[in-house]
Backbone as ProteinMPNN parsed JSONL, in Angstrom:
{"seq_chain_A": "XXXXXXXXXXXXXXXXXXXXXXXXXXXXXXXXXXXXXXXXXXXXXXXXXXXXXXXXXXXXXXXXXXXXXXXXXXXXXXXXXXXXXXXXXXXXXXXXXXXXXXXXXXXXXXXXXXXXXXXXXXXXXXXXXXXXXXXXXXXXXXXXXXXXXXXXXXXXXXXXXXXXXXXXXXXXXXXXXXXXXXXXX", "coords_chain_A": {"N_chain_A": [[0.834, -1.16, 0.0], [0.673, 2.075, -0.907], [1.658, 5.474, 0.161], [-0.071, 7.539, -0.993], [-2.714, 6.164, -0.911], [-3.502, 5.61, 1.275], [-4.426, 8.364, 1.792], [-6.868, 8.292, 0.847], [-8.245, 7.343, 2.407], [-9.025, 9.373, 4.132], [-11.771, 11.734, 4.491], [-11.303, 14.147, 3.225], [-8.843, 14.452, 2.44], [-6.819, 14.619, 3.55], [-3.556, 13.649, 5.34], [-2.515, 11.551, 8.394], [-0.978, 13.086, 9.777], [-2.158, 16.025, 9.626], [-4.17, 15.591, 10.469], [-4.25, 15.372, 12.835], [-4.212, 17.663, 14.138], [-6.327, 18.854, 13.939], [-7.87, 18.275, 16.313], [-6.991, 19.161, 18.824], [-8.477, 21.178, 19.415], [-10.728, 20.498, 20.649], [-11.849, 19.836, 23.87], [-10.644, 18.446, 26.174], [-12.178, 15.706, 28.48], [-12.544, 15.422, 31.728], [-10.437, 13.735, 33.738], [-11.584, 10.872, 35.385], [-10.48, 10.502, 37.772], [-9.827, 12.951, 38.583], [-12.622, 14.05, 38.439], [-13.38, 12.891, 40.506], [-11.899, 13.577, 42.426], [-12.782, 16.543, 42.66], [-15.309, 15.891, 43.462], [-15.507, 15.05, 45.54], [-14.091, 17.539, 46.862], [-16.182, 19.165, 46.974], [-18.355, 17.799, 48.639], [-16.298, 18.298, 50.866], [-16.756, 20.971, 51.054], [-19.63, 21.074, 51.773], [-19.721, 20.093, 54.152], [-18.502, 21.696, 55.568], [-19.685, 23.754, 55.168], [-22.203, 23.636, 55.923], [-22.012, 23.779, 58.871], [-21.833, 26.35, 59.033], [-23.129, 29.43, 60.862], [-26.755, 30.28, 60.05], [-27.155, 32.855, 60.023], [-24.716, 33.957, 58.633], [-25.36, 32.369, 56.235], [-27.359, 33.399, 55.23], [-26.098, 35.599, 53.882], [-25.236, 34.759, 51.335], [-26.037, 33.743, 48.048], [-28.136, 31.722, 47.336], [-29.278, 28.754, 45.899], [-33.042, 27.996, 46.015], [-33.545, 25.004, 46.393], [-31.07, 24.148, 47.457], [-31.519, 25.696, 50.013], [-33.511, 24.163, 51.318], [-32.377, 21.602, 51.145], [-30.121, 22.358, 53.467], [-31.875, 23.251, 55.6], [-32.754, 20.916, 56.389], [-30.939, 19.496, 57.7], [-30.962, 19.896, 60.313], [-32.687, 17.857, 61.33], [-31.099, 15.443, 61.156], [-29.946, 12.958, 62.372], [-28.016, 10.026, 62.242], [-25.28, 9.004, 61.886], [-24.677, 7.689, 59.323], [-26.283, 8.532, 57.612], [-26.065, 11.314, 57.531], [-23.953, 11.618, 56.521], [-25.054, 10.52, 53.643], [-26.876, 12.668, 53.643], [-24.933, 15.183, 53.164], [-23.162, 14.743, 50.874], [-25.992, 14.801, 49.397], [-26.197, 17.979, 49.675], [-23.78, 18.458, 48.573], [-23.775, 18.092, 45.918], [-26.155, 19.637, 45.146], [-24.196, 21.992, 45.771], [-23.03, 21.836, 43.996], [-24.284, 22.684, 41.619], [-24.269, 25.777, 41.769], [-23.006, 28.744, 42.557], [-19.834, 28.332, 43.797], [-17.975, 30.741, 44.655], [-18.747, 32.593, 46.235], [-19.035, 31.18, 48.672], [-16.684, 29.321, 49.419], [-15.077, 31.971, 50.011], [-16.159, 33.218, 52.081], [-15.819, 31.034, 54.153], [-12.541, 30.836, 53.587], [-12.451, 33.79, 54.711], [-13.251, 33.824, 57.368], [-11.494, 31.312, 58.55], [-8.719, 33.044, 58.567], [-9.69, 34.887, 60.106], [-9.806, 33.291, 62.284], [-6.996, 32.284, 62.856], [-5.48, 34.49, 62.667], [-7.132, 35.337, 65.161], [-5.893, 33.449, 66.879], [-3.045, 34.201, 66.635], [-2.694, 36.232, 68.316], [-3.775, 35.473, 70.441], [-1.946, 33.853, 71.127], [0.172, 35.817, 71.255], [0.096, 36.832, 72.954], [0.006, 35.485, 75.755], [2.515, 34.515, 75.71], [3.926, 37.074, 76.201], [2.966, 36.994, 79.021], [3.739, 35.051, 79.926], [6.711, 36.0, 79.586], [6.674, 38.116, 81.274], [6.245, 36.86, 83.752], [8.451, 35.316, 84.263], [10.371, 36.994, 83.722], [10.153, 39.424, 84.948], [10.591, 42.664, 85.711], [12.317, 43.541, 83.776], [11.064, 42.535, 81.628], [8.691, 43.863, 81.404], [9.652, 46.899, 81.174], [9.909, 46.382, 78.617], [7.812, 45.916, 77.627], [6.122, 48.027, 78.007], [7.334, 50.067, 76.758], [6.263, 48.901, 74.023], [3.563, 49.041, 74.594], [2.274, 51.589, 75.535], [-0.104, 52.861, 76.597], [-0.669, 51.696, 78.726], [-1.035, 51.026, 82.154], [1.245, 51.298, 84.637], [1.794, 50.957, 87.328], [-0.557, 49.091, 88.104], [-0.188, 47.137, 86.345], [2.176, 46.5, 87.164], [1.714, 45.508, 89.715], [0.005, 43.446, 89.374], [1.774, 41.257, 87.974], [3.793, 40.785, 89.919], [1.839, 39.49, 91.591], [1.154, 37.588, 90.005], [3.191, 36.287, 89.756], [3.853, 35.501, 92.33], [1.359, 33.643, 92.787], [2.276, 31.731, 90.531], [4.262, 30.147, 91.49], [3.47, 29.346, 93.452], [1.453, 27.176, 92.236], [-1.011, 28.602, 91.486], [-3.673, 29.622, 89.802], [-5.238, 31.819, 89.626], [-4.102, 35.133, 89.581], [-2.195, 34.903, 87.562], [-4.373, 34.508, 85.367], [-5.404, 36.796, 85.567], [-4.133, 38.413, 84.759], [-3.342, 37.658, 81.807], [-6.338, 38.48, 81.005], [-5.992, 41.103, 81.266], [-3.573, 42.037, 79.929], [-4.68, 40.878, 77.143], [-6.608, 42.886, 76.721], [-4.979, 45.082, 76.781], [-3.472, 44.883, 74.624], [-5.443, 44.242, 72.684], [-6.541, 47.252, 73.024], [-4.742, 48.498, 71.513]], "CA_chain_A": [[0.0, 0.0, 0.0], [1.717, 3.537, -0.633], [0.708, 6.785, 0.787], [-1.103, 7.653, -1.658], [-3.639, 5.144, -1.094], [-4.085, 6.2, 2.994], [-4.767, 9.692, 1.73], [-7.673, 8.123, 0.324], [-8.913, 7.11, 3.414], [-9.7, 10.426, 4.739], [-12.91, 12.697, 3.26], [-10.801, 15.393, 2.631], [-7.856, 14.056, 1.067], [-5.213, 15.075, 4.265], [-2.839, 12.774, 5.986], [-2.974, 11.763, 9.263], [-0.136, 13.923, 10.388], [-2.92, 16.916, 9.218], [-5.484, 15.577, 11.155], [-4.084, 15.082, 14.653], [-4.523, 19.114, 15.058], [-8.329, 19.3, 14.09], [-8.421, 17.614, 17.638], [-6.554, 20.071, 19.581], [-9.943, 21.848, 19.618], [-11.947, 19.248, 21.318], [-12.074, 19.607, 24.939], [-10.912, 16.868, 27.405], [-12.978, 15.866, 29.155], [-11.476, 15.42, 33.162], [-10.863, 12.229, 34.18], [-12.243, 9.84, 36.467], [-9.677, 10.849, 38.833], [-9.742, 14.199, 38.494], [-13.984, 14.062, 38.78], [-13.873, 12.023, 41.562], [-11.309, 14.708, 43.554], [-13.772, 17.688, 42.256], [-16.338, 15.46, 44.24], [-14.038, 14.872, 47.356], [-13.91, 18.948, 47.51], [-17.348, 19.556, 46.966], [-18.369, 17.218, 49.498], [-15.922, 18.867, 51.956], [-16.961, 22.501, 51.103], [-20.72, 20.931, 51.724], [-19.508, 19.529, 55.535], [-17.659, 23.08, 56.19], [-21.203, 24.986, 55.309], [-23.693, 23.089, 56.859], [-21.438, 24.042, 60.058], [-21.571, 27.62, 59.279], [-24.47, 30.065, 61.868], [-27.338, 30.389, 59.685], [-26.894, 34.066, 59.885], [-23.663, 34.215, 58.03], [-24.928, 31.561, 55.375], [-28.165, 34.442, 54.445], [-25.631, 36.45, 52.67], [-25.12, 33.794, 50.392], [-26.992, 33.606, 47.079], [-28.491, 30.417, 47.481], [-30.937, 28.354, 45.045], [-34.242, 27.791, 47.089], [-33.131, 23.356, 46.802], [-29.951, 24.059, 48.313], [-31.893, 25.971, 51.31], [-34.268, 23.176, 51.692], [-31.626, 20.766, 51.896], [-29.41, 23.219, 54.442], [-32.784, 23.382, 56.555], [-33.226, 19.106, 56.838], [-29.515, 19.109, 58.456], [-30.957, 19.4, 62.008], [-33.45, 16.833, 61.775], [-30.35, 13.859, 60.906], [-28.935, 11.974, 63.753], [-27.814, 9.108, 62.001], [-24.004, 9.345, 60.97], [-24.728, 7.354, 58.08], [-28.047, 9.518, 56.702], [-25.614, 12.953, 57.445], [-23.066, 11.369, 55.152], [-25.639, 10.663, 52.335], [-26.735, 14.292, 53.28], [-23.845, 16.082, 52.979], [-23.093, 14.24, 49.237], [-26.76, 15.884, 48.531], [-25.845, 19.136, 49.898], [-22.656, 18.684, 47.54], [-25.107, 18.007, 44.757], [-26.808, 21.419, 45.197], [-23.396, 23.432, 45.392], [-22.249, 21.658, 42.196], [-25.18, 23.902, 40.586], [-24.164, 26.867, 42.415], [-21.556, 29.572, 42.32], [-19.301, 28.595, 45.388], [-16.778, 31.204, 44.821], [-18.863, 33.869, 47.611], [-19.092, 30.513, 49.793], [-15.211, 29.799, 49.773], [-14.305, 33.12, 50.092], [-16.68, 33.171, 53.276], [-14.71, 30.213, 54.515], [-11.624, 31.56, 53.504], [-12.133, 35.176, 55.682], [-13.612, 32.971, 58.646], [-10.205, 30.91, 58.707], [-7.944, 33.931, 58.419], [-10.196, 35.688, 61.054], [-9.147, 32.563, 63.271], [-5.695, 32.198, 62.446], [-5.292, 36.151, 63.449], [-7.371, 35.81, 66.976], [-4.991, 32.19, 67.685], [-1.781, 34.229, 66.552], [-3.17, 37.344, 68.976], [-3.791, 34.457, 71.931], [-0.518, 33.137, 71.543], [1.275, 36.475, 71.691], [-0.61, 37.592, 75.012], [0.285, 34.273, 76.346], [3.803, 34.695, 75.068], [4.044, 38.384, 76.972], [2.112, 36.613, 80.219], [5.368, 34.399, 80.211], [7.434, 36.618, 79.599], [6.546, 38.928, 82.836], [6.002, 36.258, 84.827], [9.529, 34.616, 84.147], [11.853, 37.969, 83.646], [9.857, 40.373, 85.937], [10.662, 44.52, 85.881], [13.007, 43.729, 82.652], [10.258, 43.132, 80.342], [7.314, 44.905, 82.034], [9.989, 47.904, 80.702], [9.464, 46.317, 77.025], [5.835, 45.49, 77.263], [5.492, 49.172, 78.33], [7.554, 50.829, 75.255], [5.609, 48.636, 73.25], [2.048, 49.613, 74.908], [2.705, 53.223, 76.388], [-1.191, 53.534, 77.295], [-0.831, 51.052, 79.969], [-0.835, 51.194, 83.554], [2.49, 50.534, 84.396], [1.589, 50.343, 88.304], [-1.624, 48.429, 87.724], [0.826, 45.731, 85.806], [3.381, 45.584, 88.188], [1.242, 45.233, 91.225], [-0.863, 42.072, 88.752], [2.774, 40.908, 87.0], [3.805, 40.717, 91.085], [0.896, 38.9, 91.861], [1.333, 36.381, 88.922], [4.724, 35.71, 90.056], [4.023, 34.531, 93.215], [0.438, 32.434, 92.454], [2.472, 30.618, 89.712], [5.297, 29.774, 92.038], [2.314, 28.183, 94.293], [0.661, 26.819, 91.359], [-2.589, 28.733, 91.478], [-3.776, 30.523, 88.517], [-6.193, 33.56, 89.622], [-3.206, 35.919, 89.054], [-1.601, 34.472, 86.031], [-5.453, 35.125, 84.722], [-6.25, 38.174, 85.657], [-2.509, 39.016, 83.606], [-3.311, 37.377, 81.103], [-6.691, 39.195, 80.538], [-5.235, 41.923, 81.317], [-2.657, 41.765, 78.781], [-5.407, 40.737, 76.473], [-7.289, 43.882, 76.298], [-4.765, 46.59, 76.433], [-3.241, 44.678, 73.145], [-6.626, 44.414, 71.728], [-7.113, 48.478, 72.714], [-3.737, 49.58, 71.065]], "C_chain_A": [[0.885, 1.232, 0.0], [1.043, 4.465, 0.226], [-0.079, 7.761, 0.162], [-2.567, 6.931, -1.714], [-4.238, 5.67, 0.095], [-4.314, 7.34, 2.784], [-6.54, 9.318, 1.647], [-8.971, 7.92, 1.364], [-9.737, 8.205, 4.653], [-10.493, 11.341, 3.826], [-12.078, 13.555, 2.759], [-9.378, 15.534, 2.05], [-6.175, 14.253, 2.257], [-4.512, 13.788, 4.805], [-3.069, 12.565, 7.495], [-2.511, 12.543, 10.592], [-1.123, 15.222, 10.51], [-4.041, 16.996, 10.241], [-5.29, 15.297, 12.669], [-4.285, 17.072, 15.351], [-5.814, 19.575, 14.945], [-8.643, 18.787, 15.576], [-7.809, 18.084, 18.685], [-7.527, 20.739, 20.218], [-10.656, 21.152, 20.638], [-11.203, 19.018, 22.67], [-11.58, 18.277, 25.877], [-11.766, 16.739, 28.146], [-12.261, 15.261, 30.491], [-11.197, 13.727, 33.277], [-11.184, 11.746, 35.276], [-11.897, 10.461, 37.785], [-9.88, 12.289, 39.641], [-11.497, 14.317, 39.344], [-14.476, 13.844, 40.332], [-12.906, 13.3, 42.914], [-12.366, 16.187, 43.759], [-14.965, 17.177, 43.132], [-16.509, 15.754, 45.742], [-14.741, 16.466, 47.792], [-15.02, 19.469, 47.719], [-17.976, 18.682, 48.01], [-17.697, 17.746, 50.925], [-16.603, 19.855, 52.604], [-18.497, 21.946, 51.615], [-20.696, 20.868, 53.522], [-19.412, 21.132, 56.435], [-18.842, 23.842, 56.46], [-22.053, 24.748, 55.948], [-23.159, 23.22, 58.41], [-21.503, 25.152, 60.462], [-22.863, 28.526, 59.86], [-25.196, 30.174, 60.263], [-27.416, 31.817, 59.074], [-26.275, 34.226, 58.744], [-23.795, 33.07, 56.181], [-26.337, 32.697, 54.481], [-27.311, 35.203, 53.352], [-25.154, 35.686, 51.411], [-26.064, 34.004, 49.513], [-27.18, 32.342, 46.837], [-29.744, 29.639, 46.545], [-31.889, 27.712, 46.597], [-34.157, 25.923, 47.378], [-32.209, 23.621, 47.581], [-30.678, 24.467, 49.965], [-32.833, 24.965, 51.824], [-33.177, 21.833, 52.138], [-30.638, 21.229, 53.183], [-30.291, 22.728, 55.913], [-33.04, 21.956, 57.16], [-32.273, 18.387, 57.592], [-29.961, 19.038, 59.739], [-31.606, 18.547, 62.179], [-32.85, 15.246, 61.85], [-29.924, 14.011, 62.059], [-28.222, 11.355, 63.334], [-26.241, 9.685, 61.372], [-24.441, 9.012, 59.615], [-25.389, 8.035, 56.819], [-27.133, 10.628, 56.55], [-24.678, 12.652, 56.457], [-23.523, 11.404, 53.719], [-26.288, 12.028, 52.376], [-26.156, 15.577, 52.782], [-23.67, 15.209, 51.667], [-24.818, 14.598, 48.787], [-26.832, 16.917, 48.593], [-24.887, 19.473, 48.811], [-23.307, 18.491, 46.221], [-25.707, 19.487, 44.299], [-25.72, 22.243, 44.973], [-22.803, 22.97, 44.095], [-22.886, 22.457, 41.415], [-25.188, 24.959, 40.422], [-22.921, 27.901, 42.381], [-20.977, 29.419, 43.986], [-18.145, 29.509, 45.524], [-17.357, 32.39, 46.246], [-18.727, 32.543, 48.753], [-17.408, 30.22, 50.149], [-14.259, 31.147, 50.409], [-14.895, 33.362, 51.764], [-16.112, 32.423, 53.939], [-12.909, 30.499, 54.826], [-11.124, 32.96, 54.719], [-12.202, 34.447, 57.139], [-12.257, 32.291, 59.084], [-9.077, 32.292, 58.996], [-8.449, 34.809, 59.746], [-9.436, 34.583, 62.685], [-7.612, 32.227, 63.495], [-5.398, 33.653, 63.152], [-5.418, 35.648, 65.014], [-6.356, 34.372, 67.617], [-3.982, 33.125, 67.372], [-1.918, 35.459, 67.618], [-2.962, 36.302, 69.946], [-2.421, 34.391, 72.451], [0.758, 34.34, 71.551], [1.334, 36.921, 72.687], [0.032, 36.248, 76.103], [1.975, 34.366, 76.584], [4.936, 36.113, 76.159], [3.901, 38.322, 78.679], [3.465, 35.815, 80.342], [6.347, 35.09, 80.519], [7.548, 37.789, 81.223], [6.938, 38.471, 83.835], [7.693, 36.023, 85.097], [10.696, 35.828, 84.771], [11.378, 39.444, 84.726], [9.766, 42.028, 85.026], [11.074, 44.074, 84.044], [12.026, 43.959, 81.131], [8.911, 43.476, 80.056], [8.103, 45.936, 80.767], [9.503, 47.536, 79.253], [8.088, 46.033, 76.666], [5.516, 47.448, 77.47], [6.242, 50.297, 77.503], [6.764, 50.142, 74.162], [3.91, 48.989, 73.109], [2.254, 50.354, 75.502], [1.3, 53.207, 77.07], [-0.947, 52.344, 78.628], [-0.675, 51.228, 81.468], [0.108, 50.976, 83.803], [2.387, 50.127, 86.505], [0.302, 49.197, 88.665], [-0.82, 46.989, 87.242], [1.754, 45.79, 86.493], [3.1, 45.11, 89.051], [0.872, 43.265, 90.282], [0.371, 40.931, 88.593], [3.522, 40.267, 88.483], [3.272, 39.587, 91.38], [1.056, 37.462, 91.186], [2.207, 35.605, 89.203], [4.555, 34.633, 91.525], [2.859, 33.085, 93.54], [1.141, 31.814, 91.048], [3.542, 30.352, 90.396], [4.336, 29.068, 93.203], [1.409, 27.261, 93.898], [-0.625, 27.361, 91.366], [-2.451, 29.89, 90.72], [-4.795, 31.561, 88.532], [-5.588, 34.642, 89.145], [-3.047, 35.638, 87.774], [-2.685, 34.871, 85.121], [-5.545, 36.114, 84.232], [-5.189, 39.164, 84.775], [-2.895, 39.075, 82.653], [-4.636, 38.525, 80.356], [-6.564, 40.804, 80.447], [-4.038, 43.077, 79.96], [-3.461, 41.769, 77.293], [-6.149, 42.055, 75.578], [-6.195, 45.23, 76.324], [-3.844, 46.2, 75.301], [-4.021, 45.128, 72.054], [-6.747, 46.33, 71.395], [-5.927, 48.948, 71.65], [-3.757, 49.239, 69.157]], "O_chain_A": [[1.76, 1.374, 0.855], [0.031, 4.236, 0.889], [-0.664, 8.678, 0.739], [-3.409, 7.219, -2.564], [-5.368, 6.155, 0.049], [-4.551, 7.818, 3.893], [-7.362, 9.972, 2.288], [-10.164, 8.197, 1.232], [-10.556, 8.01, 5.551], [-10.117, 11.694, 2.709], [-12.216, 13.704, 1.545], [-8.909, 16.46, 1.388], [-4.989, 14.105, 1.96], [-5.159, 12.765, 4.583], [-3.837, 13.387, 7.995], [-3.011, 12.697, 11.706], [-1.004, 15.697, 11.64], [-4.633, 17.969, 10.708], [-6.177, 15.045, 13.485], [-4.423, 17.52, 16.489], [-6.352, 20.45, 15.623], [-9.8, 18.952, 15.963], [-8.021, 17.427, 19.704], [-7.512, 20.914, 21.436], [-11.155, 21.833, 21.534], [-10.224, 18.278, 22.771], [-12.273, 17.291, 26.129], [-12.263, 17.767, 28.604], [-11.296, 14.539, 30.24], [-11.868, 12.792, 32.84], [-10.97, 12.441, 36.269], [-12.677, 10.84, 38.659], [-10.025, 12.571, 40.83], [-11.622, 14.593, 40.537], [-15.382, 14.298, 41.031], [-13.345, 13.666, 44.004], [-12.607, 16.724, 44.841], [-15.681, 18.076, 43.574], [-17.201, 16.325, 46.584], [-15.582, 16.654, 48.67], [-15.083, 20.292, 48.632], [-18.359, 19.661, 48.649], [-18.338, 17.678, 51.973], [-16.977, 19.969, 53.771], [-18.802, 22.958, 52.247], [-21.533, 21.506, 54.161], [-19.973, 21.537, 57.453], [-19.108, 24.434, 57.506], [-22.716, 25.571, 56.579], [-23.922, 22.736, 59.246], [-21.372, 25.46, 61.647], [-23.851, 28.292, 59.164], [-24.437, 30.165, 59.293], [-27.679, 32.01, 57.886], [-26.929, 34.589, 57.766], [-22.93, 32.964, 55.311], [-26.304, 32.78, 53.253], [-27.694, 35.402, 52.2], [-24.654, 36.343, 50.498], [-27.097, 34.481, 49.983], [-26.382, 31.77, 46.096], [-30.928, 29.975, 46.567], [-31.543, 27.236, 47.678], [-34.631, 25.483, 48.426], [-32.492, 23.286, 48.731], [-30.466, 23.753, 50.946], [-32.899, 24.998, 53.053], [-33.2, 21.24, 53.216], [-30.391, 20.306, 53.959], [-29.839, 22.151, 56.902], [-33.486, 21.836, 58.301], [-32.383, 17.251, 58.052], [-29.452, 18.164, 60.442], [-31.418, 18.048, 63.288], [-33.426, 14.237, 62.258], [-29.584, 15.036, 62.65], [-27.137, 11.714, 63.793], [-26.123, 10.605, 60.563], [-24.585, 9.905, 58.78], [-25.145, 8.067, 55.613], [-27.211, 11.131, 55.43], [-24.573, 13.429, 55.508], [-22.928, 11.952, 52.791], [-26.336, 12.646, 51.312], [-26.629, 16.578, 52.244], [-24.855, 14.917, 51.501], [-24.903, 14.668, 47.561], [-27.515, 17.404, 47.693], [-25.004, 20.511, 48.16], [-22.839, 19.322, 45.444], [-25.607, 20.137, 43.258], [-25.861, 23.175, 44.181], [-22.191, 23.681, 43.298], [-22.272, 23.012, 40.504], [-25.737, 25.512, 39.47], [-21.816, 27.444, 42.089], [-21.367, 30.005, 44.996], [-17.304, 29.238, 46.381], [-16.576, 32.894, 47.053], [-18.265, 32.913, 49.833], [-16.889, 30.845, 51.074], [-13.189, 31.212, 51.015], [-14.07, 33.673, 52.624], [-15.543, 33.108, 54.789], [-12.264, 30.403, 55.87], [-10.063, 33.134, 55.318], [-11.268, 34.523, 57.937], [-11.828, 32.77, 60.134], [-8.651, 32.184, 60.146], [-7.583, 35.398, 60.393], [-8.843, 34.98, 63.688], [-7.282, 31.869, 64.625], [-5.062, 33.653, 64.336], [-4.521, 35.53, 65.849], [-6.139, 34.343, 68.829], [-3.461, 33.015, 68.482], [-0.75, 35.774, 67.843], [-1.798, 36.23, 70.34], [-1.897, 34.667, 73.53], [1.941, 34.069, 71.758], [2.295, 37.359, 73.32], [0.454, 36.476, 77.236], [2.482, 34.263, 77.701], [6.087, 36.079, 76.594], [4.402, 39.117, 79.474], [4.26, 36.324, 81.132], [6.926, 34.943, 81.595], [8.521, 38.004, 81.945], [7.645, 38.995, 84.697], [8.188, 36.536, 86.101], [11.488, 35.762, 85.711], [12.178, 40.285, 85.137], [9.089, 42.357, 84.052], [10.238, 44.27, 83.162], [12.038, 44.752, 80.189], [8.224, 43.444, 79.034], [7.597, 45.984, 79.645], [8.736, 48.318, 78.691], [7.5, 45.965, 75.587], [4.534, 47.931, 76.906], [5.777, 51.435, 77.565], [6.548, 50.899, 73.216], [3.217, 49.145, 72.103], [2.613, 49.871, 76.577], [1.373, 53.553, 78.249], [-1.407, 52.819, 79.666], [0.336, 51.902, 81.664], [0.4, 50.026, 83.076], [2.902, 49.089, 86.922], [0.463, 48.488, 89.658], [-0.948, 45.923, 87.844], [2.404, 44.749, 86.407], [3.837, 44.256, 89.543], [1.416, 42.207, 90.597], [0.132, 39.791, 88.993], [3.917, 39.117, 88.291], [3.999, 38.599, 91.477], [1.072, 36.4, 91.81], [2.168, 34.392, 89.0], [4.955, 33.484, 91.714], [3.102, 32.031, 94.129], [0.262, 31.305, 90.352], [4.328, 30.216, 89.458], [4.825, 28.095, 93.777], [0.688, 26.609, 94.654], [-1.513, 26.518, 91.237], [-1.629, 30.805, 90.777], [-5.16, 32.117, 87.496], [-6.217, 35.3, 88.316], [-3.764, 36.135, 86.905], [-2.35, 35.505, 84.12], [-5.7, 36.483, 83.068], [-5.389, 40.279, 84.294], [-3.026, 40.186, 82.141], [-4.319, 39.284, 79.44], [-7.056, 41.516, 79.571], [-3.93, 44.211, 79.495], [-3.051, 42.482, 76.377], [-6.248, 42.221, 74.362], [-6.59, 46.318, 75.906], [-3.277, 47.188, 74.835], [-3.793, 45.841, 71.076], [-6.93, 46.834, 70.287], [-6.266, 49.863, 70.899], [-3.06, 49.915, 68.401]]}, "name": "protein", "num_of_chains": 1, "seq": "XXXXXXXXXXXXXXXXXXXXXXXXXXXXXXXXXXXXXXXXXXXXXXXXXXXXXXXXXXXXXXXXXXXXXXXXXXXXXXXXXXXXXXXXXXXXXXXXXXXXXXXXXXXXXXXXXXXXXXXXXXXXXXXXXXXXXXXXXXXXXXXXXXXXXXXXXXXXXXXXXXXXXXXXXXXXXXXXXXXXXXXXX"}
């Protein structure tokens, strides 16, 4: 057979070197794999929402199925039933634009991430007093000028000697302490 003959074989007379780029065009379609992860996430994002106050899920643009299924979440008990719930919840946001619901997710995380990295520096400062005393009262008090500075030494005092007895009323009352004249500054 030459190659003249396999030309023959296509309507339009090209080769088949010619014809492997008419199919460049044509879409993949995902695979299995791929589908089945796109499921996974949608399924997650379905777990994450049906968790989120009711309040905060109004500003959502929601189809009126999705809120019917949202609303049938308190009546499951059954692990098993909330599992096939949540995969029809994920059903509904497959129809849906979840980029305002992520992004709601998204700020919510970031909002928590902040008030834990805020905890853990008050905590951090509450150590720090307790441990090194006057030395870094002085640096807690160039760093927060509005503060009491006898108010925190009398507490910072106090702290020192209920955590050297193990009892934590002081160390508290530091800590919130500490808490709010961060928060005010």
């Amino acid at each position: 057979m030459h190659d003249d003959d396999l030309d023959k074989d296509w309507p339009d007379g090209q080769d088949d070197g010619d014809r492997a780029d008419d199919f460049d065009d044509v879409p993949a379609e995902p695979s299995k794999s791929a589908r089945k992860r796109e499921r996974f996430a949608l399924q997650d994002l379905a777990e994450e929402m049906l968790g989120l106050p009711r309040a905060e899920l109004m500003r959502l643009d929601l189809s009126p199925d999705t809120w019917v299924a949202i609303d049938e979440t308190a009546r499951i008990k059954d692990r098993r039933a909330m599992r096939r719930h949540i995969k029809r919840v994920a059903n509904c946001l497959a129809r849906e634009n979840t980029e305002p619901l992520q992004a709601l997710l998204g700020a919510r995380e970031e909002n928590a991430r902040q008030a834990a990295a805020r905890h853990h520096l008050v905590e951090r400062w509450r150590a720090r007093l307790i441990e090194e005393g006057d030395g870094a009262l002085t640096e807690f008090l160039d760093a927060y000028p509005s503060a009491d500075r006898q108010e925190l030494r009398t507490l910072v005092r106090a702290a020192q000697r209920d955590a050297a007895r193990d009892r934590p009323d002081a160390p508290r009352k530091l800590f919130r302490l500490l808490r709010e004249l961060m928060d005010a500054a």
